[in-house]
C-alpha positions as CSV (number, residue, x, y, z in Angstrom):
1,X,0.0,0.0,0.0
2,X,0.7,3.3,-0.7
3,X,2.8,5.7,2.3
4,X,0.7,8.2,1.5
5,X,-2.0,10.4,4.0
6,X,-5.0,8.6,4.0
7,X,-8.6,10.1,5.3
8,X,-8.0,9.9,9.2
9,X,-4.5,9.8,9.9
10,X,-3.9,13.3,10.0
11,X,-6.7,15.2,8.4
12,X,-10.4,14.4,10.0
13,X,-8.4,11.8,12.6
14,X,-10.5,10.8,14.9
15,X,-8.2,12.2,18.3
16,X,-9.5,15.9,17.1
17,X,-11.5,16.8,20.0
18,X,-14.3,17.8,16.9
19,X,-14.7,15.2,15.2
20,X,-17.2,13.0,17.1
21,X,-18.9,16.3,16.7
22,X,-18.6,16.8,12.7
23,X,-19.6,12.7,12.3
24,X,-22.3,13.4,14.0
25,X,-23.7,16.0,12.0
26,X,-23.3,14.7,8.9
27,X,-24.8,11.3,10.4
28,X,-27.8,13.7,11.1
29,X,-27.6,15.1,7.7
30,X,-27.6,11.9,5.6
31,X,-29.3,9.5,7.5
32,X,-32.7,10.1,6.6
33,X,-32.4,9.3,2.8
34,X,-29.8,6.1,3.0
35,X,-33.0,4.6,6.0
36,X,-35.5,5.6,2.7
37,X,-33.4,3.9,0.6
38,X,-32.4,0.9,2.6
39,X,-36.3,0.8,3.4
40,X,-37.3,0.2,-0.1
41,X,-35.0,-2.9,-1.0
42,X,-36.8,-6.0,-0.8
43,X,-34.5,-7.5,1.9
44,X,-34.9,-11.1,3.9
45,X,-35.1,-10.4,7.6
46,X,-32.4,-12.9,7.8
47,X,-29.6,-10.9,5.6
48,X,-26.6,-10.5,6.1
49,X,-24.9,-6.8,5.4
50,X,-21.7,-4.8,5.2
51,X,-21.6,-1.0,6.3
52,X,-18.4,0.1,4.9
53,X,-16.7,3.0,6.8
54,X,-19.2,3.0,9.6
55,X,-18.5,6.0,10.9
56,X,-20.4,6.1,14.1
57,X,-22.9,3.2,13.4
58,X,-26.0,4.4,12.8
59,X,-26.4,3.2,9.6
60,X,-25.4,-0.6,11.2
61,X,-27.7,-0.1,13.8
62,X,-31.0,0.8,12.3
63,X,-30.3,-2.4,10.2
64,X,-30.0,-4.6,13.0
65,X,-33.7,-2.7,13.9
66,X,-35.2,-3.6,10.1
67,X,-33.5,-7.1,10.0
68,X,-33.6,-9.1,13.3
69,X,-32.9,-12.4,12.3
70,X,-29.9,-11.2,10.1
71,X,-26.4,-10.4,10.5
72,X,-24.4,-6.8,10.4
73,X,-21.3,-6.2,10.1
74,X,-20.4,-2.3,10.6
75,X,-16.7,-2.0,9.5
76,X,-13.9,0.7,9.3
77,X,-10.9,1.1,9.5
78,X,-10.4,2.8,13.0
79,X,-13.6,1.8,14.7
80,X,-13.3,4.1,17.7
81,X,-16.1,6.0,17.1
82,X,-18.8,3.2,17.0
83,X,-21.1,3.4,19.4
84,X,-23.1,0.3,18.5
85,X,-20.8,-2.3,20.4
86,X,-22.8,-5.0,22.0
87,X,-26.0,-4.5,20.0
88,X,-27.2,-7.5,19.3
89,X,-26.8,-8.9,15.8
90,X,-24.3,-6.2,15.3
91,X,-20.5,-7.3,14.9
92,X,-18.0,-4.3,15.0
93,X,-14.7,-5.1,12.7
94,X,-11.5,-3.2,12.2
95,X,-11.5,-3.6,8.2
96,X,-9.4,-1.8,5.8
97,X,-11.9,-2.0,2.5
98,X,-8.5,-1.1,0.5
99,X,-6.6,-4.2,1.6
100,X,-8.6,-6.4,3.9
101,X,-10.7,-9.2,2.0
102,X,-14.2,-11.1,2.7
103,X,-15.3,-14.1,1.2
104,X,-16.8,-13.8,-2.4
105,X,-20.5,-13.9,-2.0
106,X,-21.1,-13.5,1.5
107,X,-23.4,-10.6,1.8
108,X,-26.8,-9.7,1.0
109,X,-26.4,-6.0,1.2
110,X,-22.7,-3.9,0.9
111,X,-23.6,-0.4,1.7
112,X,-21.0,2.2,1.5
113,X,-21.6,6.1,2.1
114,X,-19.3,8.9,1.3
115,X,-16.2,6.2,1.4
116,X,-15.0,5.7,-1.8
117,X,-14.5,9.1,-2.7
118,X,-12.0,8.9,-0.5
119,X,-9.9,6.3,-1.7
120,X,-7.3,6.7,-4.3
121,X,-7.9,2.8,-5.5
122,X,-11.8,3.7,-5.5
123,X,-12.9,1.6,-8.9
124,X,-10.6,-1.5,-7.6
125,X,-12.5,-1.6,-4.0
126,X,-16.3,-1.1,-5.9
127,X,-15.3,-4.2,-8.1
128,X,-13.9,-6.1,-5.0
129,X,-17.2,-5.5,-3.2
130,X,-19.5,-6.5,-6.3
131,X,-17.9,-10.0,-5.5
132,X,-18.2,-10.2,-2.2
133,X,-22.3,-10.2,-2.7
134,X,-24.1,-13.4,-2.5
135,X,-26.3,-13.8,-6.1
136,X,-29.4,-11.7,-5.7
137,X,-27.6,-9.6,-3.1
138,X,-27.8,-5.9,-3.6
139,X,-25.1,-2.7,-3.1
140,X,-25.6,0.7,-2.7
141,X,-23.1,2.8,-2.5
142,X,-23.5,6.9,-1.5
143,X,-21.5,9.7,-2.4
144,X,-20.2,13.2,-2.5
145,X,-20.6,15.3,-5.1
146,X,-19.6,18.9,-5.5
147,X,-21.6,20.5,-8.3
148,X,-23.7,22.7,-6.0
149,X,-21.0,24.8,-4.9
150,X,-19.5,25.5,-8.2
151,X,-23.0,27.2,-8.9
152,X,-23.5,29.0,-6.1
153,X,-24.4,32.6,-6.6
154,X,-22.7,33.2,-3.1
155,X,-19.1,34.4,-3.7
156,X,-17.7,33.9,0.3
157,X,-19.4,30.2,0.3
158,X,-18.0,29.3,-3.2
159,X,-14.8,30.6,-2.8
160,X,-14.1,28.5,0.8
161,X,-16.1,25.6,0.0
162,X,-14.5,25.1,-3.4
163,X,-10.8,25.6,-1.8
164,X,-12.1,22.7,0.7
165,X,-12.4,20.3,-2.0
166,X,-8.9,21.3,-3.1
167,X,-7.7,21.1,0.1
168,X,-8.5,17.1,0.7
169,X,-7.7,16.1,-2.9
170,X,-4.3,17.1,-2.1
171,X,-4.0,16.0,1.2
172,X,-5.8,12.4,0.6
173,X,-6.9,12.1,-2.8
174,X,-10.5,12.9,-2.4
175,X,-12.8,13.2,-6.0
176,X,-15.3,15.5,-5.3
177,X,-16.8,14.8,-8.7
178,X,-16.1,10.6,-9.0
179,X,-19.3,10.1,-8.2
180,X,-21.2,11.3,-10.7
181,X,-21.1,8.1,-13.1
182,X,-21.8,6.0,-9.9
183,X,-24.7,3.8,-12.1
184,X,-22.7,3.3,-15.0
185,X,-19.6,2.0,-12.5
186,X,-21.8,-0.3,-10.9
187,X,-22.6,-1.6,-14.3
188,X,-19.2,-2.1,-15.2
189,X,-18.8,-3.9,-11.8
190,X,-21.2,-6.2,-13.5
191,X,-24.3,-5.5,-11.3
192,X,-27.6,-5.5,-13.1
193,X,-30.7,-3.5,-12.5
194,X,-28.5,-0.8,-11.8
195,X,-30.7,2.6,-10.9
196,X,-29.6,5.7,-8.7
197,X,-30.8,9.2,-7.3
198,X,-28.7,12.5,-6.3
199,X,-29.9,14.7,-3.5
200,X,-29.0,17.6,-2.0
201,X,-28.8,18.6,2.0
202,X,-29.1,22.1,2.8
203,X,-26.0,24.4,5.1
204,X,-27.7,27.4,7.4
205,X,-28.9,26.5,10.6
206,X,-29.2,22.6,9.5
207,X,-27.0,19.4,10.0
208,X,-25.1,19.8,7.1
209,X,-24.4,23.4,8.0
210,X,-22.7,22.4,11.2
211,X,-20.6,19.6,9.4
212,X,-19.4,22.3,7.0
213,X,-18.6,24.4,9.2
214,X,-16.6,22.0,11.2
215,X,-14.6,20.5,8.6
216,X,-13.8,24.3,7.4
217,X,-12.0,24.3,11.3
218,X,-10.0,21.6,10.5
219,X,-8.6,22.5,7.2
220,X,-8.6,26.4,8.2
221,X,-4.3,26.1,8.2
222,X,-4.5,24.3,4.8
223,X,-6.9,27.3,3.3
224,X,-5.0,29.9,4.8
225,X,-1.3,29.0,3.6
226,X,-2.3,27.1,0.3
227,X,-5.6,29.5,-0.8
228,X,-4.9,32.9,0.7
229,X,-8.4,32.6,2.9
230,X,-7.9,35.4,5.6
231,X,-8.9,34.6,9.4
232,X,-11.5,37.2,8.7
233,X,-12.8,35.1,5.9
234,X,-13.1,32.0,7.6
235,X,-15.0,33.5,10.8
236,X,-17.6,35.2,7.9
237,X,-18.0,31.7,6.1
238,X,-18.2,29.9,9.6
239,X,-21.0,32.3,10.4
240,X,-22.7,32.7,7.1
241,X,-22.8,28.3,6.5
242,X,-25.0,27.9,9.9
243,X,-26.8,31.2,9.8
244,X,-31.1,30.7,9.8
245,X,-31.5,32.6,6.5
246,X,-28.6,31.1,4.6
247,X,-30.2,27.9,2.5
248,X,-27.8,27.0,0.4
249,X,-27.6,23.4,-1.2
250,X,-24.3,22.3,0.4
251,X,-22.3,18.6,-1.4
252,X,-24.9,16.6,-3.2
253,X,-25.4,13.1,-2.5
254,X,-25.6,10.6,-5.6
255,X,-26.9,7.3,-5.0
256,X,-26.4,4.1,-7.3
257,X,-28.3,0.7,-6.0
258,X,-27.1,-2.3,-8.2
259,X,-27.9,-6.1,-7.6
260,X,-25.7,-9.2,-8.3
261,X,-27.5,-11.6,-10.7
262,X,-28.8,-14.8,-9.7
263,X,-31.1,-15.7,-6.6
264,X,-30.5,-16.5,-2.6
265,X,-31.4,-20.0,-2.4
266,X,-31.0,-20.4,1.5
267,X,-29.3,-18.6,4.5
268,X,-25.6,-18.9,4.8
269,X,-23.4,-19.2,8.3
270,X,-22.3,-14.8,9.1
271,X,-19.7,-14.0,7.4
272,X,-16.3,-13.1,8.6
């Protein structure tokens, strides 16, 4: 594997005394649509599922809720922010989705939000995961996108929010534009009836103004010595991205839901 800085080890590591904070808004921010999604798959209460870069576990947990007889596997690659430990049905693993490996077909559902983006290797680790389903098992895989802010007719919030995205493709890698061929990728992975939405969260006084502002904080050096952002700057945009009458569309989300051909016969042993 590559030496270079990977999402967490310096920038968005989980020892910053914000972070807990940050995950937690964005949790807040997306969790509604991926429970809509996950809602509307025609799952066996017996499956068994993968929540890739858990984060904090609330996308593990509520599956445990909708499945009781299955099995949920919430991993990442530093799980020290999970807070789902000793749920029931719910089995925390350190994994590494860029070199650890799981048996080929040995999930019903993958689900992966706002991950690959991250990841320099990002194509390899979607085909990897489209063989890890069981037939008839289904992925769906979440991600960032960054059109909104190139539009924005607000020069302050353009200015930072673009020089963000610059900021962690440098640092880590991060595509703030991959994901917009999501369906077709999942295609080429070889799932079939392959469909997709894209859906934007609003910044102001919202979730996903509080997560922007956040992450702003921790890449405020970065702006400041690589973008010539002033201090002054950075307190306006921190005000202006959770102010009540600012409702701007903040990242998009596009969503891609693909299935592995062929049919779940009969329930398997949990996997890993």
């Amino acid at each position: 594997m590559s030496d270079a800085e990977q999402y967490g080890d310096q920038l968005f590591s989980h020892a910053h005394p914000a972070e807990t904070a940050r995950l937690e808004a964005l949790a807040q921010a997306l969790d509604p649509g991926t429970f809509h999604r996950l809602e509307r798959l025609p799952l066996r209460e017996d499956s068994r599922c993968l929540e890739v870069g858990s984060g904090l576990g609330t996308v593990g947990e509520w599956l445990v809720r909708r499945l009781p007889a299955g099995h949920v596997v919430a991993a990442d690659r530093d799980p020290v922010h999970l807070r789902t430990r000793g749920v029931p049905g719910l089995e925390v693993r350190r994994f590494d989705v860029t070199a650890d490996e799981a048996p080929e077909g040995s999930f019903d559902l993958i689900h992966a939000r706002w991950v690959l983006s991250h990841l320099p290797a990002r194509q390899n680790v979607l085909e990897r995961m489209a063989r890890w389903l069981a037939p008839g098992g289904w992925m769906v895989v979440e991600d960032l996108v960054m059109f909104p802010l190139e539009t924005s007719p607000e020069p302050l919030y353009r200015k930072v929010s673009l020089a963000m995205c610059d900021v962690v493709e440098r640092r880590i890698g991060t595509d703030c534009r991959w994901a917009r061929t999501l369906p077709a990728l999942l295609s080429a992975a070889g799932l079939i009836d392959v469909h997709g939405d894209t859906r934007t969260s609003r910044v102001g006084r919202t979730p996903m103004g509080r997560f922007w502002r956040l992450s702003a904080e921790q890449l405020g050096v970065d702006l400041q010595q690589d973008f010539g952002i002033t201090p002054e700057e950075l307190d306006a945009f921190s005000d202006r991205v959770t102010a009540a009458d600012f409702t701007a569309p903040g990242l998009a989300t596009v969503t891609a839901i693909g299935r592995r051909a062929g049919r779940r016969e009969r329930p398997h042993a949990a996997p890993l």
